[in-house]
C-alpha positions as CSV (number, residue, x, y, z in Angstrom):
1,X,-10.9,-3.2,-1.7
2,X,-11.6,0.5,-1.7
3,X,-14.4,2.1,0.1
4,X,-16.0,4.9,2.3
5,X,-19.2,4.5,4.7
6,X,-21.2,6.9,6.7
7,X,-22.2,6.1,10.3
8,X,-25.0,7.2,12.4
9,X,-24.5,5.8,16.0
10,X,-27.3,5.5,18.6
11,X,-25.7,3.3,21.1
12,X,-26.4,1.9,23.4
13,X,-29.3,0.6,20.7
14,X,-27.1,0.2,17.2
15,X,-26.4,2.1,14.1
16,X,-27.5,2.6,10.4
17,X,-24.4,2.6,7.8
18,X,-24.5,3.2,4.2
19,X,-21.5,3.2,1.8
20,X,-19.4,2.0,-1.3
21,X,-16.8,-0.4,-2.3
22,X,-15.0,-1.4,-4.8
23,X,-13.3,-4.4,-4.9
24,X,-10.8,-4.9,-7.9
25,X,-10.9,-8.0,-10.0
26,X,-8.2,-10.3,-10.1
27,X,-7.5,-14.0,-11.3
28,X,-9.8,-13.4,-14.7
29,X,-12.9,-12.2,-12.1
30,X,-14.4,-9.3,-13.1
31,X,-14.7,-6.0,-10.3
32,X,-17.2,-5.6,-8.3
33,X,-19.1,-2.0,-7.5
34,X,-21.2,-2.1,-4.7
35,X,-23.7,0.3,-2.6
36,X,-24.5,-1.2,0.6
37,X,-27.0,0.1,3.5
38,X,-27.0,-2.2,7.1
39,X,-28.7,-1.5,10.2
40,X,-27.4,-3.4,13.6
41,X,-29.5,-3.6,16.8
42,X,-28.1,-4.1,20.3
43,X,-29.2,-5.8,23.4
44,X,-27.4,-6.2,26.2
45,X,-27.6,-9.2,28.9
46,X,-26.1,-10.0,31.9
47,X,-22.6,-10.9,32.8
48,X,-21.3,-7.7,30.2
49,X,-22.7,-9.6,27.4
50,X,-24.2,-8.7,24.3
51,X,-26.3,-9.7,21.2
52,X,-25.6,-8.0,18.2
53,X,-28.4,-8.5,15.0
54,X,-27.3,-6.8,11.9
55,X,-29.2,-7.1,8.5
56,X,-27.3,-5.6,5.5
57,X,-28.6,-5.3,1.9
58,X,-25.9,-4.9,-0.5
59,X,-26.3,-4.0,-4.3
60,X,-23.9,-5.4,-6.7
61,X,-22.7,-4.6,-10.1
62,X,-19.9,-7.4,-11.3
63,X,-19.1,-6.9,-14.5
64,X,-21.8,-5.4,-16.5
65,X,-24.0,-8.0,-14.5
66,X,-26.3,-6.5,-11.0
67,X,-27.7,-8.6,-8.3
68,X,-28.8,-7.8,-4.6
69,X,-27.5,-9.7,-1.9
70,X,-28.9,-9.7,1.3
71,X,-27.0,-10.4,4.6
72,X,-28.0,-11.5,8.2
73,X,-25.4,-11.6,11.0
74,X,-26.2,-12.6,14.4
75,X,-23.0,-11.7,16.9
76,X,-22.7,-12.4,20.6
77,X,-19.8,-10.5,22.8
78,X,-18.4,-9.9,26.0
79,X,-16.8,-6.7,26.6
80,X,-13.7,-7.2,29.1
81,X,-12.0,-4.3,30.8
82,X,-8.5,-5.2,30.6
83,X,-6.7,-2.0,32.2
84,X,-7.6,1.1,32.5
85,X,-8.3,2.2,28.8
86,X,-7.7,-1.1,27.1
87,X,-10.4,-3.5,26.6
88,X,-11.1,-6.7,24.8
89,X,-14.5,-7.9,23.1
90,X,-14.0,-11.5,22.3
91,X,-17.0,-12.7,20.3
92,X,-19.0,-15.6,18.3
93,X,-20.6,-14.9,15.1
94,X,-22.6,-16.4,12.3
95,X,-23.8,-14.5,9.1
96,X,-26.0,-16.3,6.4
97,X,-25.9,-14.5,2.5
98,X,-28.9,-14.8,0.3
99,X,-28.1,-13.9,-3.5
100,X,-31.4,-12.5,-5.9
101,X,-28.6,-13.7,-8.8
102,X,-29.1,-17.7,-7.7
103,X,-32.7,-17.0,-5.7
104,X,-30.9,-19.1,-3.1
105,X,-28.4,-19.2,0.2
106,X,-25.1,-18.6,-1.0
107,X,-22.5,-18.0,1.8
108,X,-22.3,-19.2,5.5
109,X,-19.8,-17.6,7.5
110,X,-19.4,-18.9,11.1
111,X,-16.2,-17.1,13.1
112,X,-15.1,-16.4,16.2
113,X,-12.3,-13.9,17.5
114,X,-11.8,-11.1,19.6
115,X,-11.5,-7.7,19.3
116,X,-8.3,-5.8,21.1
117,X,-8.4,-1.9,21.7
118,X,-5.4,-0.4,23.4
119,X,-6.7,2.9,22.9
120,X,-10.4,4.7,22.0
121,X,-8.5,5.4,18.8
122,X,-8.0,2.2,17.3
123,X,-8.5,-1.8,17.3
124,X,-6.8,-5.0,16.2
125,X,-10.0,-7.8,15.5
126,X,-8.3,-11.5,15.0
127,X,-10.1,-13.8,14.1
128,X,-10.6,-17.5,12.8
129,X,-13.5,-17.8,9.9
130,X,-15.4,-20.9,8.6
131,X,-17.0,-19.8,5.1
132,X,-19.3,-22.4,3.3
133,X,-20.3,-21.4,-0.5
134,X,-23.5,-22.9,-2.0
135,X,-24.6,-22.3,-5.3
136,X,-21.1,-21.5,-6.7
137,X,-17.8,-22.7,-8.1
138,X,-16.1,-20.5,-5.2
139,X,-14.2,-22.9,-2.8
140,X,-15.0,-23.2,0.7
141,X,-12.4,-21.5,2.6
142,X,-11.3,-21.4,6.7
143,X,-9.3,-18.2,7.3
144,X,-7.3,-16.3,9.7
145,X,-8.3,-12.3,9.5
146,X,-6.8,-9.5,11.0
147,X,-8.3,-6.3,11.1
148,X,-7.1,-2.9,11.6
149,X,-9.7,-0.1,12.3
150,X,-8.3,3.8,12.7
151,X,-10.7,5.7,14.9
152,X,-11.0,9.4,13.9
């Protein structure tokens, strides 16, 4: 996957993102081209916690076919202060995926992980990830993921 997105932070209330990817096809799957706009909203609780809402539209050109999917993720997070400069944000999450192509849910992702920063500059996220397809030949899949994210 290739991509670049512009960010507009507001904390402590959120951000608005918009961007493009391009995910190259593989296995007889045709690419996929996609613009994609989200906006997330923060609220913060007691105890350092957090509830994160973020709605994301994403449109999709597969092939020569397009489709908007739309994307609702409700995250909640606990920001721990490790040491001085290093933190860790172990978190919960759930994101539901309506596709215009089937007029129906398609994807549940449930997860939960944690992300590790050492530094302002960067992050490691690990998590574990449930994913339930509906609507599709795509097989359900449980998955390890590890990000990297470069702060600049």
């Amino acid at each position: 996957m290739l991509g670049i997105h512009g960010d507009y932070l507001f904390p402590p209330l959120g951000y608005v993102s918009a961007g493009y990817r391009h995910y190259h096809g593989y296995g007889g799957k045709a690419s996929e081209n996609r613009l994609l706009t989200d906006v997330a909203l923060n609220k913060e609780l007691p105890d350092s916690f957090r509830f994160v809402n973020r709605a994301q539209i994403d449109f999709r050109w597969i092939g020569e076919d397009f489709s908007v999917r739309f994307r609702e993720r409700a995250r909640l997070e606990r920001l721990l202060h490790v040491t001085a400069g290093q933190t860790a944000l172990p978190y919960v999450m759930s994101e539901v995926f309506y596709d215009t192509n089937v007029h129906a849910i398609s994807r549940l992702r449930t997860s939960v992980g944690a992300e590790l920063a050492p530094s302002s500059r960067g992050s490691v996220d690990v998590a574990y990830f449930r994913q339930d397809e509906y609507n599709s030949d795509t097989p359900d899949a449980n998955v390890v993921q590890v990000i990297l994210r470069l702060r600049y």
